[in-house]
Predicted model as a PDB file, atoms N, CA, C, CB and O in Angstrom, pLDDT in the B-factor column:
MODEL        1                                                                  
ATOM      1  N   UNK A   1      88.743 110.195 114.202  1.00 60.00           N  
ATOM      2  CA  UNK A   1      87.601 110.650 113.436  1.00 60.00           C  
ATOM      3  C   UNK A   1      86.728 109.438 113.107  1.00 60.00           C  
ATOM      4  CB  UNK A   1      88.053 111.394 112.142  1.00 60.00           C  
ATOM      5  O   UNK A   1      87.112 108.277 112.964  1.00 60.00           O  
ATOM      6  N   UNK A   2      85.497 109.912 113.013  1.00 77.00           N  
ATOM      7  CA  UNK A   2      84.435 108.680 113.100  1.00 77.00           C  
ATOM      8  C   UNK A   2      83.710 108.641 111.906  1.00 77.00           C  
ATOM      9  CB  UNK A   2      83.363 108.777 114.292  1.00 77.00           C  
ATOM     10  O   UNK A   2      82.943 109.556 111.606  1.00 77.00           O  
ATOM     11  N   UNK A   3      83.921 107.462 111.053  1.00 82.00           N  
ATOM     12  CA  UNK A   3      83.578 107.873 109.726  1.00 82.00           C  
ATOM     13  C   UNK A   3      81.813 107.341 109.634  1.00 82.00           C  
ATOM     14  CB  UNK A   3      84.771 107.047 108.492  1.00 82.00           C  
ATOM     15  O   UNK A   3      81.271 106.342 110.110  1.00 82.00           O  
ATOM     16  N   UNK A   4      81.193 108.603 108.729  1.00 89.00           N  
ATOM     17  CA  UNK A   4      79.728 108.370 109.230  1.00 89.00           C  
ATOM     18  C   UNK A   4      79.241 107.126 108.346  1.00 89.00           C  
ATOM     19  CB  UNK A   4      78.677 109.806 108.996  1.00 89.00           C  
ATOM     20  O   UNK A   4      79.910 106.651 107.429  1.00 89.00           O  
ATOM     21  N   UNK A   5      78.216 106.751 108.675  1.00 94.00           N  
ATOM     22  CA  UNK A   5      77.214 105.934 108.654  1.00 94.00           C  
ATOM     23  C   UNK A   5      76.949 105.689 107.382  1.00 94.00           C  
ATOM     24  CB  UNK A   5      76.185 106.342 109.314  1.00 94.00           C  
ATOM     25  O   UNK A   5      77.203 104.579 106.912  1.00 94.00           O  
ATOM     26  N   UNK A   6      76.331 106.806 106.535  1.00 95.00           N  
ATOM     27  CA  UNK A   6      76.365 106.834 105.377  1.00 95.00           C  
ATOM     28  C   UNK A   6      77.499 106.100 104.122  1.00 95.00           C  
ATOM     29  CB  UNK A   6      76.288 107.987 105.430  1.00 95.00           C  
ATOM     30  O   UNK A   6      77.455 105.125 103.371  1.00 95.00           O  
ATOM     31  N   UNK A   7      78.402 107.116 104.401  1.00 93.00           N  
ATOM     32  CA  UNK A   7      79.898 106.517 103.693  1.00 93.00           C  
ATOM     33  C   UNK A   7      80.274 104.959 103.822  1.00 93.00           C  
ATOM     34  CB  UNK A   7      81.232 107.286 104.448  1.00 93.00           C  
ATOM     35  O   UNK A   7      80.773 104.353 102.874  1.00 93.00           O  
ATOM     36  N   UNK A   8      79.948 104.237 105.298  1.00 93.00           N  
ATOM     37  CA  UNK A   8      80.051 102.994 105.065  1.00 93.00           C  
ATOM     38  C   UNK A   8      79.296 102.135 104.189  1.00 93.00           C  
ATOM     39  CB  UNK A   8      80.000 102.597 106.004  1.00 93.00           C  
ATOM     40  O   UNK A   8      79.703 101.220 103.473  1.00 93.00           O  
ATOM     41  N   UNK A   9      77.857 102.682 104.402  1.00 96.00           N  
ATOM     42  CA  UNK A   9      76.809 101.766 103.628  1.00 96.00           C  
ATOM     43  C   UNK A   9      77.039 102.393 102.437  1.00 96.00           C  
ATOM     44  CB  UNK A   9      75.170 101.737 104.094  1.00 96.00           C  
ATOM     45  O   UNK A   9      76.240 101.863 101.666  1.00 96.00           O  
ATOM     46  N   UNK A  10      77.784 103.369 101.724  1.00 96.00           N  
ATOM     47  CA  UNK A  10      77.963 103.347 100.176  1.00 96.00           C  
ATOM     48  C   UNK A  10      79.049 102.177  99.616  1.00 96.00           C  
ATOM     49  CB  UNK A  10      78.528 104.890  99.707  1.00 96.00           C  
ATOM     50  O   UNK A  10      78.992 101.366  98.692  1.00 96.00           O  
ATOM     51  N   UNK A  11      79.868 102.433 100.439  1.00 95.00           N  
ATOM     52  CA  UNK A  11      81.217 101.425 100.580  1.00 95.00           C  
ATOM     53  C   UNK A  11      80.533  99.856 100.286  1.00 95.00           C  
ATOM     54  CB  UNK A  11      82.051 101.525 102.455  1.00 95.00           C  
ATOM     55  O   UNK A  11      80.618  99.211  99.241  1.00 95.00           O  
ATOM     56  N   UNK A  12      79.845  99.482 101.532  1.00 96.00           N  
ATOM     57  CA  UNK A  12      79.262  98.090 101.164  1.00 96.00           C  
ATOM     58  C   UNK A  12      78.436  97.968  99.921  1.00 96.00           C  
ATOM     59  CB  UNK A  12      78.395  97.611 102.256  1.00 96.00           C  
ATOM     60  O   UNK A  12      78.137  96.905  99.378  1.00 96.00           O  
ATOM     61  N   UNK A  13      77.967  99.646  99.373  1.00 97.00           N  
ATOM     62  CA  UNK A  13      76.985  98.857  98.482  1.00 97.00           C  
ATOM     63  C   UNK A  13      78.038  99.067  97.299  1.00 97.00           C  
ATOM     64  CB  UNK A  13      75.205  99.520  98.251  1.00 97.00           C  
ATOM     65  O   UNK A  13      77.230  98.903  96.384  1.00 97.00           O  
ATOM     66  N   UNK A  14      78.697  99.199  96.941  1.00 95.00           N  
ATOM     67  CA  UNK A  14      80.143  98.905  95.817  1.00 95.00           C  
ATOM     68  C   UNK A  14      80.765  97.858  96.205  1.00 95.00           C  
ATOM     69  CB  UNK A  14      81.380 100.039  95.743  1.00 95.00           C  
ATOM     70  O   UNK A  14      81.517  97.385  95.353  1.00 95.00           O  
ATOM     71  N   UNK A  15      80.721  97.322  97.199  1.00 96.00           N  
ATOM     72  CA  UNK A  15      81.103  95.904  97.270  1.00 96.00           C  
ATOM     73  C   UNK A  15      80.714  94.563  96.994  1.00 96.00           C  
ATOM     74  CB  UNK A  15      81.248  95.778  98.081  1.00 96.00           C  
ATOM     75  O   UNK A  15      81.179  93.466  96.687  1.00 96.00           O  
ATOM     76  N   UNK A  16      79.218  95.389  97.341  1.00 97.00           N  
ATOM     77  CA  UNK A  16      78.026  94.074  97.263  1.00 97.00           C  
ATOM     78  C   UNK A  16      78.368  93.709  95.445  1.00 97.00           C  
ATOM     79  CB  UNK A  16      75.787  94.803  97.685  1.00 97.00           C  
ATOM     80  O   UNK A  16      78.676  94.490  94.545  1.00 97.00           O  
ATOM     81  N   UNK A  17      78.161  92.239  95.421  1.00 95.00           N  
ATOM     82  CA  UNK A  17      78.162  91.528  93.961  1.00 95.00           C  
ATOM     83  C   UNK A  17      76.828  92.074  93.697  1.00 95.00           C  
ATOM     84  CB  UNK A  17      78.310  89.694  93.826  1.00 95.00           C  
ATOM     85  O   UNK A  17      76.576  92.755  92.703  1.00 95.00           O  
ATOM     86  N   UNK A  18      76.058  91.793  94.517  1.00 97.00           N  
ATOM     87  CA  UNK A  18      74.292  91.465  93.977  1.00 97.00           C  
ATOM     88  C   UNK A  18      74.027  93.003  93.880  1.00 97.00           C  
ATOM     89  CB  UNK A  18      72.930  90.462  95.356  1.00 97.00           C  
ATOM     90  O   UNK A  18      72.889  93.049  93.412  1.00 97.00           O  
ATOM     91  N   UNK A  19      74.521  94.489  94.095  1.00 96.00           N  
ATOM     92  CA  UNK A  19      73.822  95.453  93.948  1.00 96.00           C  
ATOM     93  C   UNK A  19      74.009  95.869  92.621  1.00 96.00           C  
ATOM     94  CB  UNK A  19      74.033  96.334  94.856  1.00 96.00           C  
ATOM     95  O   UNK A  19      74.957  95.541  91.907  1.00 96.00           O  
ATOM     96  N   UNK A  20      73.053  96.618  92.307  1.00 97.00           N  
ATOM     97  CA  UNK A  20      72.640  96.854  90.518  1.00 97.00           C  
ATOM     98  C   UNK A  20      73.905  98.280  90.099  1.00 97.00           C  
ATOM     99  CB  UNK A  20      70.293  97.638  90.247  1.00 97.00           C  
ATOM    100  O   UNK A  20      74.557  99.124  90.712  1.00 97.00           O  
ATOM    101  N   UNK A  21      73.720  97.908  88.920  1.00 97.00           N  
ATOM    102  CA  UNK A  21      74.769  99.518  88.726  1.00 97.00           C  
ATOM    103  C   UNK A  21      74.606 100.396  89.339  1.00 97.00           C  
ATOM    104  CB  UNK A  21      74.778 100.314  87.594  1.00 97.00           C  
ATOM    105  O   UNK A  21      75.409 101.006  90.046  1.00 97.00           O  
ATOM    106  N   UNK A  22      73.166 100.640  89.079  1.00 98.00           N  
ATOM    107  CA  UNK A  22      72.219 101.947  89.738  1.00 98.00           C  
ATOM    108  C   UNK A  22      72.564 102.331  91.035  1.00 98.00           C  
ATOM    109  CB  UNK A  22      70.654 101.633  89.887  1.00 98.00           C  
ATOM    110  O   UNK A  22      72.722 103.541  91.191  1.00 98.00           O  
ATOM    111  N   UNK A  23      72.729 101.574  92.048  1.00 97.00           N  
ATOM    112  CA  UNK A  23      72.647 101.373  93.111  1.00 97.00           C  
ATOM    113  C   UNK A  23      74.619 101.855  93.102  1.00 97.00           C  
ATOM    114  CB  UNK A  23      71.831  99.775  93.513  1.00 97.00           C  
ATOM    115  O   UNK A  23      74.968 102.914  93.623  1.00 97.00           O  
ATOM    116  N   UNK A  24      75.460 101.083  92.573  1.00 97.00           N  
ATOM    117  CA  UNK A  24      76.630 101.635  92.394  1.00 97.00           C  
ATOM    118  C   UNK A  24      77.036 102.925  92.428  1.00 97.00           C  
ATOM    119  CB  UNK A  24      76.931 101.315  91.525  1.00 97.00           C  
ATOM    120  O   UNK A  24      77.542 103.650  93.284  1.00 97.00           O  
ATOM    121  N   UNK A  25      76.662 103.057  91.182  1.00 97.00           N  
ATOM    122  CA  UNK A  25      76.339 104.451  90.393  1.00 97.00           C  
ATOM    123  C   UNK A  25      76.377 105.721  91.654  1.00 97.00           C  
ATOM    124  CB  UNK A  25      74.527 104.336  89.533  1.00 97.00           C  
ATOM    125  O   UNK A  25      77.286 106.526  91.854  1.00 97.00           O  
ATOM    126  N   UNK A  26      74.829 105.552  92.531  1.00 97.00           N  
ATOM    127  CA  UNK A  26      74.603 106.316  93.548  1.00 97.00           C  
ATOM    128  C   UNK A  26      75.563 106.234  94.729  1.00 97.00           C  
ATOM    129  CB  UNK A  26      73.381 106.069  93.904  1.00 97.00           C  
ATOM    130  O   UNK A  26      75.909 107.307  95.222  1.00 97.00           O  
ATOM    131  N   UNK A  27      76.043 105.092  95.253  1.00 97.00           N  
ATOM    132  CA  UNK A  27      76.971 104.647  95.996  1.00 97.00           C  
ATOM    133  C   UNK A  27      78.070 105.201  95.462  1.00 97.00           C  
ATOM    134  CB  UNK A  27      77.006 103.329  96.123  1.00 97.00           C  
ATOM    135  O   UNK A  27      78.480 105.662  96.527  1.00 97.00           O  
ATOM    136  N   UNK A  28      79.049 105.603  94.527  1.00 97.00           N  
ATOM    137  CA  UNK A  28      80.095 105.547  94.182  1.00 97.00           C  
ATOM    138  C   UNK A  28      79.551 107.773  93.941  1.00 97.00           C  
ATOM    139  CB  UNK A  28      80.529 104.055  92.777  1.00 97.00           C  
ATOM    140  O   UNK A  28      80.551 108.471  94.110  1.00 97.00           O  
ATOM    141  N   UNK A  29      78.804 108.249  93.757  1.00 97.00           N  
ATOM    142  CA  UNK A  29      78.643 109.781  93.946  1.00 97.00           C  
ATOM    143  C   UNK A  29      78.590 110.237  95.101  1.00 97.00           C  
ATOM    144  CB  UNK A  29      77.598 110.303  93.425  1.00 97.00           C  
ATOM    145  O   UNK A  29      78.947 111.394  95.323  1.00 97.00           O  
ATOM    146  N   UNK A  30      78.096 109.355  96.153  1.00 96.00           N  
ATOM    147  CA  UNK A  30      78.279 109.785  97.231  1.00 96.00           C  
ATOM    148  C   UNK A  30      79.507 110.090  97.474  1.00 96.00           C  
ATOM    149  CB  UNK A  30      77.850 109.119  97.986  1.00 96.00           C  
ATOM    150  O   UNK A  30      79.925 111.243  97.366  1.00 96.00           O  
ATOM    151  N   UNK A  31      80.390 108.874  97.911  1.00 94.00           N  
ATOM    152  CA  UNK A  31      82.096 108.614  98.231  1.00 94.00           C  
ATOM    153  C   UNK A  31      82.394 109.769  97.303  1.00 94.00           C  
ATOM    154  CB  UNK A  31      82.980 106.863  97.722  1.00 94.00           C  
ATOM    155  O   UNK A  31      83.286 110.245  98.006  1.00 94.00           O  
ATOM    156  N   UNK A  32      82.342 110.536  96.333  1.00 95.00           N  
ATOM    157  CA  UNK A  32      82.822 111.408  95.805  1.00 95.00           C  
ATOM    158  C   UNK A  32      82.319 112.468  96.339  1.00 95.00           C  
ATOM    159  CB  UNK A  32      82.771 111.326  94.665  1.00 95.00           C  
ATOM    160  O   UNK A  32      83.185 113.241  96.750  1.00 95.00           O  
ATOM    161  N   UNK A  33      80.885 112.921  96.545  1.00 95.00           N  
ATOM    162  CA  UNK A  33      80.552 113.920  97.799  1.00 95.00           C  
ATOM    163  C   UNK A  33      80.998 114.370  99.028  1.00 95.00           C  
ATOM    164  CB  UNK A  33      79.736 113.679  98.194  1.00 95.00           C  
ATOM    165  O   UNK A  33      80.951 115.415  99.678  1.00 95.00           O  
ATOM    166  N   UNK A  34      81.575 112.928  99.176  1.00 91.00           N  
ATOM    167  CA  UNK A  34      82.272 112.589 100.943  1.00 91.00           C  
ATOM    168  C   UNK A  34      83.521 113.142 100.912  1.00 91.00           C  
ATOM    169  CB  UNK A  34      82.557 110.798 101.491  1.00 91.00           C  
ATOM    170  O   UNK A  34      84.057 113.168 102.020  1.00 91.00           O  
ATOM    171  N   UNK A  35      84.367 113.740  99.721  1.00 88.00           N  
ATOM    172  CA  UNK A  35      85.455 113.906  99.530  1.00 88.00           C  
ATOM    173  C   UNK A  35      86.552 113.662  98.622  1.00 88.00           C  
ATOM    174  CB  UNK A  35      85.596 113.678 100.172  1.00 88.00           C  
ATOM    175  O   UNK A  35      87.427 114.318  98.058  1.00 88.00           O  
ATOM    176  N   UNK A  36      85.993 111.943  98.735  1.00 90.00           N  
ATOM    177  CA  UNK A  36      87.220 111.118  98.246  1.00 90.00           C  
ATOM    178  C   UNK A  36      86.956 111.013  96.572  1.00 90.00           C  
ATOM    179  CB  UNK A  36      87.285 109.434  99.076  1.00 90.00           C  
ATOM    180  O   UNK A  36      85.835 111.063  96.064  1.00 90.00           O  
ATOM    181  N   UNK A  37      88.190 110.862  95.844  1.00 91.00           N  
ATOM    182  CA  UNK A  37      88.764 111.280  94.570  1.00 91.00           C  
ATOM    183  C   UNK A  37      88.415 109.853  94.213  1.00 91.00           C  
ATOM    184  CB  UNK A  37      90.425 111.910  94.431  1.00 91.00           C  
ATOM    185  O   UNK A  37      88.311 108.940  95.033  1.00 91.00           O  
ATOM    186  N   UNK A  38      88.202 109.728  92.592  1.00 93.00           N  
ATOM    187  CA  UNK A  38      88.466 108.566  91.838  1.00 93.00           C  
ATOM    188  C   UNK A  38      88.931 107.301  92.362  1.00 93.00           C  
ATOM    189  CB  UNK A  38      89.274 108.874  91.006  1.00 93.00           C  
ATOM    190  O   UNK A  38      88.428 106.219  92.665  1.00 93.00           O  
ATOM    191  N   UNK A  39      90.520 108.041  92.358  1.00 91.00           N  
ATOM    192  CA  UNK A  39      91.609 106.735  92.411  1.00 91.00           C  
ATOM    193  C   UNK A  39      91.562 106.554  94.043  1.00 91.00           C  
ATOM    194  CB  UNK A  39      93.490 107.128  91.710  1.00 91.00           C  
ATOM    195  O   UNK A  39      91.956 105.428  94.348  1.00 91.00           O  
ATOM    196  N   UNK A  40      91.159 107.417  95.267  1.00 89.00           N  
ATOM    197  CA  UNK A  40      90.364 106.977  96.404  1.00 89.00           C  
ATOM    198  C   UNK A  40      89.646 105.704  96.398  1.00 89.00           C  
ATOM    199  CB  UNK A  40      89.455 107.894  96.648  1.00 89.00           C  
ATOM    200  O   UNK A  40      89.989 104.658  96.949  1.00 89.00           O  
ATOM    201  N   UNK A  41      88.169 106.032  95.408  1.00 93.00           N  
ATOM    202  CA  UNK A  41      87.455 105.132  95.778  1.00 93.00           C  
ATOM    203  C   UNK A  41      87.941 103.740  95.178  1.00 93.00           C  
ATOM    204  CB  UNK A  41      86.173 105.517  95.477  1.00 93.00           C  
ATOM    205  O   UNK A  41      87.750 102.689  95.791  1.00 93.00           O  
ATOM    206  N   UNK A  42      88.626 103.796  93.856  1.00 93.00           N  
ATOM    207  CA  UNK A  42      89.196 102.571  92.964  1.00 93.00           C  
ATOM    208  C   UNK A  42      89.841 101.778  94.494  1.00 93.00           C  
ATOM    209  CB  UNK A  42      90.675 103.147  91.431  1.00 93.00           C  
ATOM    210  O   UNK A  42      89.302 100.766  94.942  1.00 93.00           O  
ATOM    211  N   UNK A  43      90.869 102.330  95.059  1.00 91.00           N  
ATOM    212  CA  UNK A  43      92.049 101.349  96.339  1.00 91.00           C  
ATOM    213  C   UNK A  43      90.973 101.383  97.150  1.00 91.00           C  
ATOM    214  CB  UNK A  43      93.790 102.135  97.221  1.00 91.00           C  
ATOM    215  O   UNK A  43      91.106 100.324  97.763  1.00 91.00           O  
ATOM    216  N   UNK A  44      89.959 101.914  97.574  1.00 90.00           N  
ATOM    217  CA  UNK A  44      88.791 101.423  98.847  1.00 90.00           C  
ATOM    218  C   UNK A  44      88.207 100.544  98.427  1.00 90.00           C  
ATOM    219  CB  UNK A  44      87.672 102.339  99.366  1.00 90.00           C  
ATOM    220  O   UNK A  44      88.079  99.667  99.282  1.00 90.00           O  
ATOM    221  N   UNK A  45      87.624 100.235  97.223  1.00 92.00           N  
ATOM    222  CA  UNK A  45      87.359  98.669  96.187  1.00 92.00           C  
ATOM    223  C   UNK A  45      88.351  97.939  96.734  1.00 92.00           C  
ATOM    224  CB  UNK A  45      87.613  98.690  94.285  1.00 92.00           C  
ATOM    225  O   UNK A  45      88.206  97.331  97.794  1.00 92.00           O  
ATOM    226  N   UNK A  46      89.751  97.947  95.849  1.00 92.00           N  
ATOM    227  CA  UNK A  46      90.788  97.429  95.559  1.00 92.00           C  
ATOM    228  C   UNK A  46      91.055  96.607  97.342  1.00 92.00           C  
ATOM    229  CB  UNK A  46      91.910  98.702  94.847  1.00 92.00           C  
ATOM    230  O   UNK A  46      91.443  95.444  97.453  1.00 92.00           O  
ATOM    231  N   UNK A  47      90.791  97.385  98.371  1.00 91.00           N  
ATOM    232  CA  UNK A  47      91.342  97.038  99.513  1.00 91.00           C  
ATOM    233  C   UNK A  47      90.168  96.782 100.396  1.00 91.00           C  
ATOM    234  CB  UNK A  47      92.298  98.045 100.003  1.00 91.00           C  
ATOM    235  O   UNK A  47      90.181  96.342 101.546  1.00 91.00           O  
ATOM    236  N   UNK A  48      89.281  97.087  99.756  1.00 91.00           N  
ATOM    237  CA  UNK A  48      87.817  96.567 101.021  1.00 91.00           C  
ATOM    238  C   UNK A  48      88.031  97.020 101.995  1.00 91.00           C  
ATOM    239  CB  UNK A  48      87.498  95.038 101.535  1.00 91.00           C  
ATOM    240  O   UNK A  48      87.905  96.372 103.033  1.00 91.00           O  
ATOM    241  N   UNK A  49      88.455  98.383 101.972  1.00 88.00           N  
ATOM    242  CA  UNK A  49      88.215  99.321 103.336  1.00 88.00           C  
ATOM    243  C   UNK A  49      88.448 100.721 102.910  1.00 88.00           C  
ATOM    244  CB  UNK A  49      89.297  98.971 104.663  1.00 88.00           C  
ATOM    245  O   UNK A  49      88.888 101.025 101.801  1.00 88.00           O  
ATOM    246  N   UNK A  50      88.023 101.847 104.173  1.00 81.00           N  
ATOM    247  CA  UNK A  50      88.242 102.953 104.145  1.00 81.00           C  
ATOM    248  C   UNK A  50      88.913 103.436 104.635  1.00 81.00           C  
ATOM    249  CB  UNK A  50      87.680 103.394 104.234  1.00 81.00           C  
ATOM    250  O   UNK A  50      88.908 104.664 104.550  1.00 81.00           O  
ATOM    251  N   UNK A  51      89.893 102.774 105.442  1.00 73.00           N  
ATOM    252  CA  UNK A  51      90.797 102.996 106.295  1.00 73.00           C  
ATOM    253  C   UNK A  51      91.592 103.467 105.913  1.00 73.00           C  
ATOM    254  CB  UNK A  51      91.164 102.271 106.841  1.00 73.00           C  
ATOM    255  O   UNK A  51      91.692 103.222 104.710  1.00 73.00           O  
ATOM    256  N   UNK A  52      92.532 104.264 106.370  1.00 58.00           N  
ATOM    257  CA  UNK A  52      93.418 105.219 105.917  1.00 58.00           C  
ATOM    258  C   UNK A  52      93.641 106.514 104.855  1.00 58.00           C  
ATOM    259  CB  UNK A  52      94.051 104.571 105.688  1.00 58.00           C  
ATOM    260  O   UNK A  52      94.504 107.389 104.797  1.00 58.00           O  
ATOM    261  N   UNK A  53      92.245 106.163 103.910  1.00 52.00           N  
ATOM    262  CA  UNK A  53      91.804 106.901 102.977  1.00 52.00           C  
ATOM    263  C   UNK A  53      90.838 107.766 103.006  1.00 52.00           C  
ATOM    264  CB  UNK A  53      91.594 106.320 102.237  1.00 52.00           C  
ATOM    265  O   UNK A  53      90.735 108.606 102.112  1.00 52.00           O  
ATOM    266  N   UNK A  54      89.645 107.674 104.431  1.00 50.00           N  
ATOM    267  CA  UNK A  54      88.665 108.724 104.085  1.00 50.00           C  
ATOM    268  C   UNK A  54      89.409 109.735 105.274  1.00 50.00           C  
ATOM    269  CB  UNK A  54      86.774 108.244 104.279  1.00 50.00           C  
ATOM    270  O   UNK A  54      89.481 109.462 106.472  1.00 50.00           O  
ATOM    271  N   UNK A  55      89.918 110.921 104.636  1.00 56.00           N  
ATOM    272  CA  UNK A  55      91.004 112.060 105.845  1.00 56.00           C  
ATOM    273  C   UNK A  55      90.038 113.299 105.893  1.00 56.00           C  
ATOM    274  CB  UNK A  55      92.984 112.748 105.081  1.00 56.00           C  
ATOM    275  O   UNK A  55      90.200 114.166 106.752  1.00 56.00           O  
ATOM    276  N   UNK A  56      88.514 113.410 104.482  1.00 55.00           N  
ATOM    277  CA  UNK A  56      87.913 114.661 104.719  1.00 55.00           C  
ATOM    278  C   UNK A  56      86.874 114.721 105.395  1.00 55.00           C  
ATOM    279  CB  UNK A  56      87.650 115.247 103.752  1.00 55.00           C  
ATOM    280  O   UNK A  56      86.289 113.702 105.028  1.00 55.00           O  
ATOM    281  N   UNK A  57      86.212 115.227 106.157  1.00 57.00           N  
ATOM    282  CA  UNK A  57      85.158 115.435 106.633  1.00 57.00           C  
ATOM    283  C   UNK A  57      84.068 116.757 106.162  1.00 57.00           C  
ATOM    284  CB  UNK A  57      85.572 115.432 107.838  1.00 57.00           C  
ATOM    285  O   UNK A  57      84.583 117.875 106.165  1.00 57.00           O  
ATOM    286  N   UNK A  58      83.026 116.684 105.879  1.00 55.00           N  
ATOM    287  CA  UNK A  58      82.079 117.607 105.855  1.00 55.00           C  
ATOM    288  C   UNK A  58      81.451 117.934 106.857  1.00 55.00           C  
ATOM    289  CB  UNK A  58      81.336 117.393 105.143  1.00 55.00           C  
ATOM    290  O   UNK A  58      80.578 118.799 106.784  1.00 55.00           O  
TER     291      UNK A  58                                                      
ENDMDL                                                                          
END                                                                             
């Protein structure tokens, strides 16, 4: 499964130091749109990837 485009660039922008809450904020509702739960997105932080964790698709 090919995880889209979108979901990555939310991912980077919760990673990024320099992006604003705001920008978080929106980044981090998506990944919850996309499927993935709380404590999902906390270990995709925690581990700087999505690997093994994004299993839903829309």
């Amino acid at each position: 499964m090919v995880t889209p485009r979108y979901v990555m660039k939310a991912l980077d922008t919760l990673l990024d130091e320099h992006s604003t809450m705001s920008s978080k904020s929106i980044a981090r509702q998506i990944l919850k749109n996309s499927g993935l739960s709380e404590d999902d997105i906390k270990m995709c932080v925690k581990k700087r990837t999505l690997s093994h964790t994004y299993i839903f698709e829309a």
